[in-house]
C-alpha positions as a Python dict, from the first residue, in 0.01 Angstrom:
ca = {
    (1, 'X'): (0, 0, 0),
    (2, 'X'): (157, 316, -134),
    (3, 'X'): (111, 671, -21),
    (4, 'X'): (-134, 772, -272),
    (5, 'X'): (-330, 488, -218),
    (6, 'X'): (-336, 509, 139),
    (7, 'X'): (-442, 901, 108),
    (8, 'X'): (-710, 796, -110),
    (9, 'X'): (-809, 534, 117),
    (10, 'X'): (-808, 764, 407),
    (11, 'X'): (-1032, 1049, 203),
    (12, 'X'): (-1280, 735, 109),
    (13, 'X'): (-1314, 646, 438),
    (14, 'X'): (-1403, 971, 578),
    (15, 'X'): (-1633, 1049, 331),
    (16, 'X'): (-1849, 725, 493),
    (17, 'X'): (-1809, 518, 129),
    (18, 'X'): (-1751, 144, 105),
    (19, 'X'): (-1357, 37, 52),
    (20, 'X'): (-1218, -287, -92),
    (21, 'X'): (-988, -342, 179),
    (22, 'X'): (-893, -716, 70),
    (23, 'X'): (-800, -558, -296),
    (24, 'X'): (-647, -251, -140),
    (25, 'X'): (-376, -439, 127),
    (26, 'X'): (-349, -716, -143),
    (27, 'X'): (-121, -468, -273),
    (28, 'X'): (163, -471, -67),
    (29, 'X'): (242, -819, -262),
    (30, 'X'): (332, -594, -520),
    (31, 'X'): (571, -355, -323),
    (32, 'X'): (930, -392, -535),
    (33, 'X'): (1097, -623, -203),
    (34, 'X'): (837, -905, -267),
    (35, 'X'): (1013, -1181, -354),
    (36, 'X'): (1368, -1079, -251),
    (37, 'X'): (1560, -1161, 51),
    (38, 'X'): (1465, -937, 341),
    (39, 'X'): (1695, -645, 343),
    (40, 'X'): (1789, -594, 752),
    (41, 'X'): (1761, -319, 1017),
    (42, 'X'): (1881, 27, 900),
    (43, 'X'): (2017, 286, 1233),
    (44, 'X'): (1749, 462, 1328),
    (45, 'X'): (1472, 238, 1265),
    (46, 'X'): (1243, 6, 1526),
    (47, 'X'): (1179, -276, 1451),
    (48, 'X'): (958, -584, 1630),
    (49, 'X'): (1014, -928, 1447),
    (50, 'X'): (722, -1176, 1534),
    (51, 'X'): (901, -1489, 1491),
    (52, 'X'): (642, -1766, 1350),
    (53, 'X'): (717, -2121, 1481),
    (54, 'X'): (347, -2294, 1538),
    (55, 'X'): (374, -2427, 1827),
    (56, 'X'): (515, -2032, 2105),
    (57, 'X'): (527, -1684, 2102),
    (58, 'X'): (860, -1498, 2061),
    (59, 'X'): (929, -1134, 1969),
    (60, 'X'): (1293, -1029, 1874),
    (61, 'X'): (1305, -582, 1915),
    (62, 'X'): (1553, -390, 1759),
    (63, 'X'): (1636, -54, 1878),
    (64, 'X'): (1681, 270, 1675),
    (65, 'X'): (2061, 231, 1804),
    (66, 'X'): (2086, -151, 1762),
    (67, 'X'): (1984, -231, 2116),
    (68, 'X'): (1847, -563, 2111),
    (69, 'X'): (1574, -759, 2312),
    (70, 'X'): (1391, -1083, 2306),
    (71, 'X'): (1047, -1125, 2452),
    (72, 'X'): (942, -1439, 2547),
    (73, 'X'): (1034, -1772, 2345),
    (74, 'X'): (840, -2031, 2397),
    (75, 'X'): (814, -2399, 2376),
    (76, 'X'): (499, -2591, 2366),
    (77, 'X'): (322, -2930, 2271),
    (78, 'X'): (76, -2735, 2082),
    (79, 'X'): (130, -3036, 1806),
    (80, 'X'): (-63, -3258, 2064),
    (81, 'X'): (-337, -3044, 1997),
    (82, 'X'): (-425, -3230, 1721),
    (83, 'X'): (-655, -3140, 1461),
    (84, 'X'): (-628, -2766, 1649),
    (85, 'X'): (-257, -2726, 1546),
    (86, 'X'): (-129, -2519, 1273),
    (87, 'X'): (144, -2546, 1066),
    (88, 'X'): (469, -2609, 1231),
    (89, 'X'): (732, -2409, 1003),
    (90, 'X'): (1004, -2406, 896),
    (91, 'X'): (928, -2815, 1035),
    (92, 'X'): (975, -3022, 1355),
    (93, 'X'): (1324, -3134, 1296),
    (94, 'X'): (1405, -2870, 1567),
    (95, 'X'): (1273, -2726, 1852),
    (96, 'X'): (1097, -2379, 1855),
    (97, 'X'): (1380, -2306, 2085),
    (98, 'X'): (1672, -2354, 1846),
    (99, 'X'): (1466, -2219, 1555),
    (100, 'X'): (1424, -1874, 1741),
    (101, 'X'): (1795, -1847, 1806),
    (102, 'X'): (1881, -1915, 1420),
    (103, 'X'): (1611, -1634, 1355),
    (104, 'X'): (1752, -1402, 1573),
    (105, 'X'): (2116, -1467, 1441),
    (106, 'X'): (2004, -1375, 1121),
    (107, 'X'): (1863, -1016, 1180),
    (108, 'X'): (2064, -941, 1495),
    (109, 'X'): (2323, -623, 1403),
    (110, 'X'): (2524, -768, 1656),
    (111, 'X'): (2462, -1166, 1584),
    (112, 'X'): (2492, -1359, 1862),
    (113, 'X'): (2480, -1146, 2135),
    (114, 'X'): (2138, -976, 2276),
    (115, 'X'): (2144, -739, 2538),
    (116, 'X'): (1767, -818, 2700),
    (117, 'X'): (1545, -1063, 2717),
    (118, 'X'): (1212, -1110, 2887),
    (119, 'X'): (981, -1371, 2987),
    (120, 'X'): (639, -1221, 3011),
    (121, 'X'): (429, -1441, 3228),
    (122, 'X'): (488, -1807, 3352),
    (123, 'X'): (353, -2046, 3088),
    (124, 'X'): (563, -2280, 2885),
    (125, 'X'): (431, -2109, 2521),
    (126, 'X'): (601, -1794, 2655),
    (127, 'X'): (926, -1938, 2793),
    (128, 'X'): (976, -2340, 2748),
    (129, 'X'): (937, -2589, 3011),
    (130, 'X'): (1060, -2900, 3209),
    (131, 'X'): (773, -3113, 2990),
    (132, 'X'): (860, -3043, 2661),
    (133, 'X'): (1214, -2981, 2536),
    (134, 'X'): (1471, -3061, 2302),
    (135, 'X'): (1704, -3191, 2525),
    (136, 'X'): (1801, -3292, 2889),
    (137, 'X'): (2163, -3210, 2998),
    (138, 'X'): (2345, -3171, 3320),
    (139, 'X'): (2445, -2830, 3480),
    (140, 'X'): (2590, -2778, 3845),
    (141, 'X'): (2517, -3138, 3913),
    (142, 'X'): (2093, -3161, 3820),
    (143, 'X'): (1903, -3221, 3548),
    (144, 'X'): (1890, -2896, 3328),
    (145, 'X'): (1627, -2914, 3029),
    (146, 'X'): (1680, -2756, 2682),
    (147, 'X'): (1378, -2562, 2620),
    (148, 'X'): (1249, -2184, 2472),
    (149, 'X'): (1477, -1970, 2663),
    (150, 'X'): (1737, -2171, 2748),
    (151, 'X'): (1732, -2370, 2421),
    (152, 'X'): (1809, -2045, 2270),
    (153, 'X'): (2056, -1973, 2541),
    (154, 'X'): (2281, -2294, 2359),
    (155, 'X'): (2323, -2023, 2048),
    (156, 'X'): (2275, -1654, 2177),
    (157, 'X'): (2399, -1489, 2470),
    (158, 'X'): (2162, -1259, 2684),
    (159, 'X'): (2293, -923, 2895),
    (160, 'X'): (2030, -899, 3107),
    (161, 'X'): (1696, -1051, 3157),
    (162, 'X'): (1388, -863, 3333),
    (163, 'X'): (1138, -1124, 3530),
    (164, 'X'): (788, -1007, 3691),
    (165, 'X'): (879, -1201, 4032),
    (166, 'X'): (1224, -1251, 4074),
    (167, 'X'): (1402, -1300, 4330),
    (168, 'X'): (1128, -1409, 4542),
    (169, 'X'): (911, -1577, 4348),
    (170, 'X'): (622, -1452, 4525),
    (171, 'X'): (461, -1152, 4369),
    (172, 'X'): (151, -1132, 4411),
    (173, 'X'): (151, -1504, 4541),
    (174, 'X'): (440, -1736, 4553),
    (175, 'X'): (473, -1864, 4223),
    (176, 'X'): (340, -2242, 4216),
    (177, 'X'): (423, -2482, 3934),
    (178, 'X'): (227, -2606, 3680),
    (179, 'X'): (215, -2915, 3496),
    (180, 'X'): (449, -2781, 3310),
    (181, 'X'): (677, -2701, 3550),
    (182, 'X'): (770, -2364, 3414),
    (183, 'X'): (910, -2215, 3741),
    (184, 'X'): (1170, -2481, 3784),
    (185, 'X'): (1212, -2451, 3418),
    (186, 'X'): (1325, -2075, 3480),
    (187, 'X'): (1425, -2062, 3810),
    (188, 'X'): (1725, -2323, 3666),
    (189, 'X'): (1774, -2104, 3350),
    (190, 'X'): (1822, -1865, 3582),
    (191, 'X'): (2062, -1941, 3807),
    (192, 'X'): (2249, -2075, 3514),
    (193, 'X'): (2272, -1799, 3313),
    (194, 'X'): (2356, -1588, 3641),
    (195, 'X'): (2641, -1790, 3813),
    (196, 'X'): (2803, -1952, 3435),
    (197, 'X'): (2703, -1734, 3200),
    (198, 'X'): (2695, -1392, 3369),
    (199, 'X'): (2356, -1234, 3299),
    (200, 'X'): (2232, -992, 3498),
    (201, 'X'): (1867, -1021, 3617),
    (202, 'X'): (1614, -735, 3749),
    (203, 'X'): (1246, -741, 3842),
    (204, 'X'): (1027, -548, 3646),
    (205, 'X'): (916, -224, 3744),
    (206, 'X'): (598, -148, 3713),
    (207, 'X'): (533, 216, 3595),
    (208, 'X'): (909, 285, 3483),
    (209, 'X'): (1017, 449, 3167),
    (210, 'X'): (1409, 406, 3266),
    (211, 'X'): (1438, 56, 3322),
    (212, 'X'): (1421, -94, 2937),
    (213, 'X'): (1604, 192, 2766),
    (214, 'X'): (1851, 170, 2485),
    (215, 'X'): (2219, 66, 2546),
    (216, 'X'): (2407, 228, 2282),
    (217, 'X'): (2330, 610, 2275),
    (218, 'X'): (2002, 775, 2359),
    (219, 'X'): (1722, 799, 2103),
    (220, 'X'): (1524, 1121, 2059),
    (221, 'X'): (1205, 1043, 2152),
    (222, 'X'): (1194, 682, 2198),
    (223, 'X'): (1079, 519, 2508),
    (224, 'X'): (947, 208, 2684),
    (225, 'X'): (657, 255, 2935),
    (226, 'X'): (582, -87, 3176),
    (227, 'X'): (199, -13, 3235),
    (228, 'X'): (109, -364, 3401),
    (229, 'X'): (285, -649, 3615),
    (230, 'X'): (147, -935, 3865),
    (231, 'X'): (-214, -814, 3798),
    (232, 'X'): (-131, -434, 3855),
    (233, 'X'): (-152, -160, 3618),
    (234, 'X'): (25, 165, 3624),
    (235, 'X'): (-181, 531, 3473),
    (236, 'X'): (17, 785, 3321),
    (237, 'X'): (12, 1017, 3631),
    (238, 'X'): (238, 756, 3832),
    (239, 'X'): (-107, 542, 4019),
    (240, 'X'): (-80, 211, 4065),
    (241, 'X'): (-370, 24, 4082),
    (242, 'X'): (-416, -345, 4194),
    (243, 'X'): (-680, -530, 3978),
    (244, 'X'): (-673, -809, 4225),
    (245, 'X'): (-699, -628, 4562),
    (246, 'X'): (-1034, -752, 4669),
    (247, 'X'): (-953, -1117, 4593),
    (248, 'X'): (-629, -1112, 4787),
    (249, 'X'): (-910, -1060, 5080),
    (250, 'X'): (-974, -1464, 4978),
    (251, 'X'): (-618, -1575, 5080),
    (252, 'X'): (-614, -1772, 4728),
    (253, 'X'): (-334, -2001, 4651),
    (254, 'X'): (-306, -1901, 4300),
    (255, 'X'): (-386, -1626, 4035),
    (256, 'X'): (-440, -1676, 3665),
    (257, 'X'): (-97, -1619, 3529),
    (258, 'X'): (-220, -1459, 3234),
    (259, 'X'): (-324, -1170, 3404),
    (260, 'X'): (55, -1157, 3587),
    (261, 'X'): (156, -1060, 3239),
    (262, 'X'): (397, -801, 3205),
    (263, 'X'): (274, -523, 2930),
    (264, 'X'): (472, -211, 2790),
    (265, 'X'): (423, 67, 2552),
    (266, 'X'): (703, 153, 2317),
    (267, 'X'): (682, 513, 2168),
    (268, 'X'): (910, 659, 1882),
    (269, 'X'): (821, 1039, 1817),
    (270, 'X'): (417, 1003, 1718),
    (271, 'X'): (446, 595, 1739),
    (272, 'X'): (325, 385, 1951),
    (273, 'X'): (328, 2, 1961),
    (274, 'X'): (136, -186, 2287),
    (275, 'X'): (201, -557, 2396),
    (276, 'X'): (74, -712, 2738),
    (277, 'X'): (149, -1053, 2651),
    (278, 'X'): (-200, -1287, 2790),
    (279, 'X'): (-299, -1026, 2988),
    (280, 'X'): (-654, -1143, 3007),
    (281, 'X'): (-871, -1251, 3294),
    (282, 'X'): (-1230, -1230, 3450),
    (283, 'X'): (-1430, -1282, 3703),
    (284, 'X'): (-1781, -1271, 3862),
    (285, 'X'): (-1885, -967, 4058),
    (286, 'X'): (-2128, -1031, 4376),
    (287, 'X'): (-2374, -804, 4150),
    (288, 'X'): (-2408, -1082, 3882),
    (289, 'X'): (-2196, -916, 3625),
    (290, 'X'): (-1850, -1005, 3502),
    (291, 'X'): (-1548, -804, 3535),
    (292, 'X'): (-1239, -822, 3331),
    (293, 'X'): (-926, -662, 3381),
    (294, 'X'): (-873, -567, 3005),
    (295, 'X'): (-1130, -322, 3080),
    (296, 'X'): (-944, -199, 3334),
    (297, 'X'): (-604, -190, 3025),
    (298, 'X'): (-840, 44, 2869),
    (299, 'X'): (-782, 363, 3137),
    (300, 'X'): (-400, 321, 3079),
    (301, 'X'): (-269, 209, 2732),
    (302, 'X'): (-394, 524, 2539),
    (303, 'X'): (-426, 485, 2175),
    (304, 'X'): (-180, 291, 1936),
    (305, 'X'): (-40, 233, 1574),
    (306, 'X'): (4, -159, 1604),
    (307, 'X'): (-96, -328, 1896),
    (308, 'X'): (-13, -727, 1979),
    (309, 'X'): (-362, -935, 2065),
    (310, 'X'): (-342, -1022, 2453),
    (311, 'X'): (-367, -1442, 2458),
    (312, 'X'): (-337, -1463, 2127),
    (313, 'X'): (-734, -1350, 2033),
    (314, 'X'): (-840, -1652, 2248),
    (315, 'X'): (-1145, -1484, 2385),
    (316, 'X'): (-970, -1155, 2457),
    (317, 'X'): (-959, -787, 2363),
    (318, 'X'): (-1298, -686, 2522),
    (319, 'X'): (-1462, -398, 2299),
    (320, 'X'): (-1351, -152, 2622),
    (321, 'X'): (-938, -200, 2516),
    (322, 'X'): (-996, -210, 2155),
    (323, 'X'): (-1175, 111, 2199),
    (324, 'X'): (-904, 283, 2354),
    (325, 'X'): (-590, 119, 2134),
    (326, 'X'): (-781, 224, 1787),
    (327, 'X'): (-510, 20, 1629),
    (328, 'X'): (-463, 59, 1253),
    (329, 'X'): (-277, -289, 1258),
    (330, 'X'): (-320, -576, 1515),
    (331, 'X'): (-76, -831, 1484),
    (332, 'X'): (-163, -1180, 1680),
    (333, 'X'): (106, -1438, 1749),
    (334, 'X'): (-74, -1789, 1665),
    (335, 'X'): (-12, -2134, 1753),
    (336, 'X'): (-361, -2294, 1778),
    (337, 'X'): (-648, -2280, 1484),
    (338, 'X'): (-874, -2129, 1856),
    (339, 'X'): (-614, -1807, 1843),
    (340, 'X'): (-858, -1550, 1681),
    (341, 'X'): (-1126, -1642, 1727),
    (342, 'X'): (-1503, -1462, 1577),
    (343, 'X'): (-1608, -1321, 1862),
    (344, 'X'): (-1267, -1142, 1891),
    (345, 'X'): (-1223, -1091, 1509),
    (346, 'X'): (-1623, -915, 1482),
    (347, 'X'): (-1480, -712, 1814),
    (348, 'X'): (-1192, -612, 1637),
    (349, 'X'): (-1333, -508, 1285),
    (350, 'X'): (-1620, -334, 1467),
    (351, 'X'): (-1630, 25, 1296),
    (352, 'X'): (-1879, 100, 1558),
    (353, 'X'): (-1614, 101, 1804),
    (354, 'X'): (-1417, 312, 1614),
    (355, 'X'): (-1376, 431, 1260),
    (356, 'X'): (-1116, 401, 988),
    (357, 'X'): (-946, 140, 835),
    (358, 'X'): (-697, -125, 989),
    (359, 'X'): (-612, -430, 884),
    (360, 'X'): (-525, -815, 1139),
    (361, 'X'): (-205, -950, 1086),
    (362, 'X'): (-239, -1293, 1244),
    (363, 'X'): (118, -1507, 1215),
    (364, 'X'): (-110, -1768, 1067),
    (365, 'X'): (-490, -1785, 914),
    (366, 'X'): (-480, -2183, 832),
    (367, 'X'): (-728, -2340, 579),
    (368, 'X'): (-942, -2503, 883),
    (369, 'X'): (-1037, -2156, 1004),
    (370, 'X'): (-1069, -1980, 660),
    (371, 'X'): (-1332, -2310, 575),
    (372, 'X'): (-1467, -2258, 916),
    (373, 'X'): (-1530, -1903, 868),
    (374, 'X'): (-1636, -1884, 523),
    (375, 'X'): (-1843, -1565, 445),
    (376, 'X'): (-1784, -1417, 794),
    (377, 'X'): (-1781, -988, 691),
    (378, 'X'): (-1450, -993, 920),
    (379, 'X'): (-1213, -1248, 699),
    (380, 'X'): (-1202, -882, 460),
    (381, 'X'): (-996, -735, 749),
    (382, 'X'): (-750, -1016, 750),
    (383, 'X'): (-426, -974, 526),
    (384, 'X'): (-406, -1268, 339),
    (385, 'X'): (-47, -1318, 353),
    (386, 'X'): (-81, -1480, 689),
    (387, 'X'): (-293, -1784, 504),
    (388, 'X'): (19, -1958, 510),
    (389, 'X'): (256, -1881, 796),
    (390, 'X'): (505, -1651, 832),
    (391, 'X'): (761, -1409, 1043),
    (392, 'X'): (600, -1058, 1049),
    (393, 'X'): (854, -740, 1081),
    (394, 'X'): (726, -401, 1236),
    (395, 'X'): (927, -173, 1125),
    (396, 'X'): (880, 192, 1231),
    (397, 'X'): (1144, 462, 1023),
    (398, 'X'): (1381, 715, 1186),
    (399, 'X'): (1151, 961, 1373),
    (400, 'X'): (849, 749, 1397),
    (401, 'X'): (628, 897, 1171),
    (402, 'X'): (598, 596, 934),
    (403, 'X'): (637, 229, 949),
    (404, 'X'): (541, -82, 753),
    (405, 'X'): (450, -464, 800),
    (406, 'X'): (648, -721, 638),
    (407, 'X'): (533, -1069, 557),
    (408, 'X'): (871, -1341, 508),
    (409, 'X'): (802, -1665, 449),
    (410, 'X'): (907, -1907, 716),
    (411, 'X'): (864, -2281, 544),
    (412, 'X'): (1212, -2271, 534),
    (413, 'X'): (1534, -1986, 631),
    (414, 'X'): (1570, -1777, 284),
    (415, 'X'): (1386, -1467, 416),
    (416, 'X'): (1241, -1403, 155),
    (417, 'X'): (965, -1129, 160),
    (418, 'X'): (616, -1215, 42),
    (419, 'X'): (440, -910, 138),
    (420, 'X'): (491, -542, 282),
    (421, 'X'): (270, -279, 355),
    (422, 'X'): (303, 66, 439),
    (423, 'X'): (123, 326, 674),
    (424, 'X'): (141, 676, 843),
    (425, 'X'): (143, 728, 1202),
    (426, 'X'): (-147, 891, 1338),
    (427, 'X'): (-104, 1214, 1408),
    (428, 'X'): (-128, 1305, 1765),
}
């Protein structure tokens, strides 16, 4: 999508008349890098890399100044799901681990080496976990399991790593483990990386715009906002608000650790990019109704250009947050044909909620789903290079006041480009 076609796009859609949105984004196949290798990161550009696996979650960031990060990389059985499971690229000969770190390596101005990294919430399809690896070696005399983050680990080297509960373990709650066993999982990764390896670890902290900064010269207006941890959120004005205060009253043993998410807002000039990881949850009120602490998202995030789905679309992104992000692009990280789902998708393309055009940029639509949802108004909002799986690149030019989304195939490690579209940041 070019500039004149976006303009006229824009006038048509103020004016109140119909658009052809699937022939209008069907474009960007035509954009002159389709079909080449990707080109790389440029100084002075931002750039988020959702890297497609089918089976985790895993965002590689790129600073204007070539400070790196990697948020979450996960390892799950989602190919025990079934008929539910979507294509597994580029294929199962490795785990989504190993096939991060070669990823990574590829894009990464400085290779190997990545100065952050960050686990947002405690679930294997975020982070690995003692059930499902690659491997099972020894370390400092125990069992030490090669999975997600410290699968990747074996090939990239991590500065620093930012953790919603460490050292404790016991915000908001001590942390209890799973099935999965994630908190061994990490709390071994951990102490690993921290005695052997040397990486230095801080909690999160909530409401901070000076603890995930860049490393390698400051950035005119860019910036990284952490607006919710351990099922808090954090306004603008410095309040910090506890979404589970009341329950606490309960003494529970647990909390849903997809609403422990940690969530930031990255800003370059006019830009703005939101990601929360699962941050989803809800519960009954003693009135009868429901409450849900994405509503609660809604008083903090402020609007955004691209904004991540929280739990993947999986019955998320109540019409309260989608409201307030007015996202022109939402990007969802998939591993499971339920990601997406319609309710979500109708929520989503709801021009009641709020006007103007924007497009979803799943990391897969598979051919179940597009049968499944045959004739539903919403699949028009869908860019149909996700049909078949793919690494998506957000990349946001020097200054912030336009950025793009790039499709690159991921059925094998050419990187080559299949689609690319571009926008202009809202003007605020």
């Amino acid at each position: 999508m070019d500039r004149r076609d976006f303009i006229k796009a824009s006038t048509l859609a103020g004016a109140g008349l119909l658009i052809d949105w699937e022939n209008v984004f069907a474009r960007g196949t035509s954009d002159k890098a389709v079909g080449n290798p990707w080109s790389g990161w440029k100084k002075g550009q931002f750039q988020v890399h959702f890297i497609y696996t089918g089976v985790a979650e895993s965002m590689f960031m790129i600073f204007p100044d070539g400070t790196t990060m990697l948020l979450d990389c996960g390892d799950h059985d989602a190919i025990g799901r079934g008929e539910k499971a979507v294509p597994v690229l580029p294929d199962a000969s490795r785990h989504a681990g190993e096939w991060i770190a070669r990823y990574v390596q590829r894009v990464n101005p400085a290779g190997s080496k990545v100065d952050y990294m960050m686990l947002s919430h405690y679930h294997s399809d975020h982070g690995g976990s003692e059930m499902y690896y690659a491997d099972k070696v020894m370390r400092g005399g125990e069992e030490y399991m090669l999975s997600g983050f410290s699968h990747a680990a074996e090939f990239l080297s991590f500065g620093k790593a930012f953790d919603r509960c460490w050292p404790t373990y016991d915000d908001p709650l001590p942390l209890l483990d799973d099935g999965a066993k994630q908190l061994t999982h990490m709390r071994k990764f951990y102490d690993y990386m921290q005695k052997e390896r040397g990486m230095k670890i801080e909690k999160f902290r909530l409401g901070a715009s000076d603890q995930i900064v860049p490393v390698r010269g400051s950035i005119p207006g860019f910036s990284v906002r952490n607006i919710c941890a351990n099922g808090r959120i954090a306004y603008p004005d410095g309040r910090i608000v506890d979404l589970y205060a009341e329950r606490k009253k309960d003494n529970p043993k647990r909390f849903n650790e997809n609403g422990m998410s940690l969530g930031m807002i990255f800003s370059y000039g006019p830009f703005r990019f939101y990601t929360a990881g699962d941050f989803s949850d809800k519960w009954k009120l003693p009135d009868g109704s429901t409450y849900m602490i994405e509503d609660a998202m809604a008083e903090v995030c402020g609007e955004a250009d691209v904004a991540k789905l929280n739990h993947h679309g999986h019955y998320s992104m109540p019409a309260k947050l989608v409201g307030a992000l007015r996202a022109r692009v939402w990007v969802s990280c998939v591993w499971d044909t339920l990601h997406n789902v319609p309710p979500v998708m109708e929520t989503l393309t709801d021009r009641s909620i709020y006007p103007g055009e924007r497009i979803v940029c799943p990391g897969v639509f598979p051919v179940q789903r597009r049968t499944q949802d045959a004739g539903s108004p919403w699949l028009s909002d869908v860019n149909k290079a996700s049909f078949d799986g793919g690494h998506m690149v957000l990349t946001v030019e020097k200054g912030g006041k336009k950025y793009s989304m790039t499709y690159i195939g991921a059925s094998d490690e050419d990187m080559i480009v299949r689609s690319v579209m571009h926008f202009k940041t809202k003007g605020r």
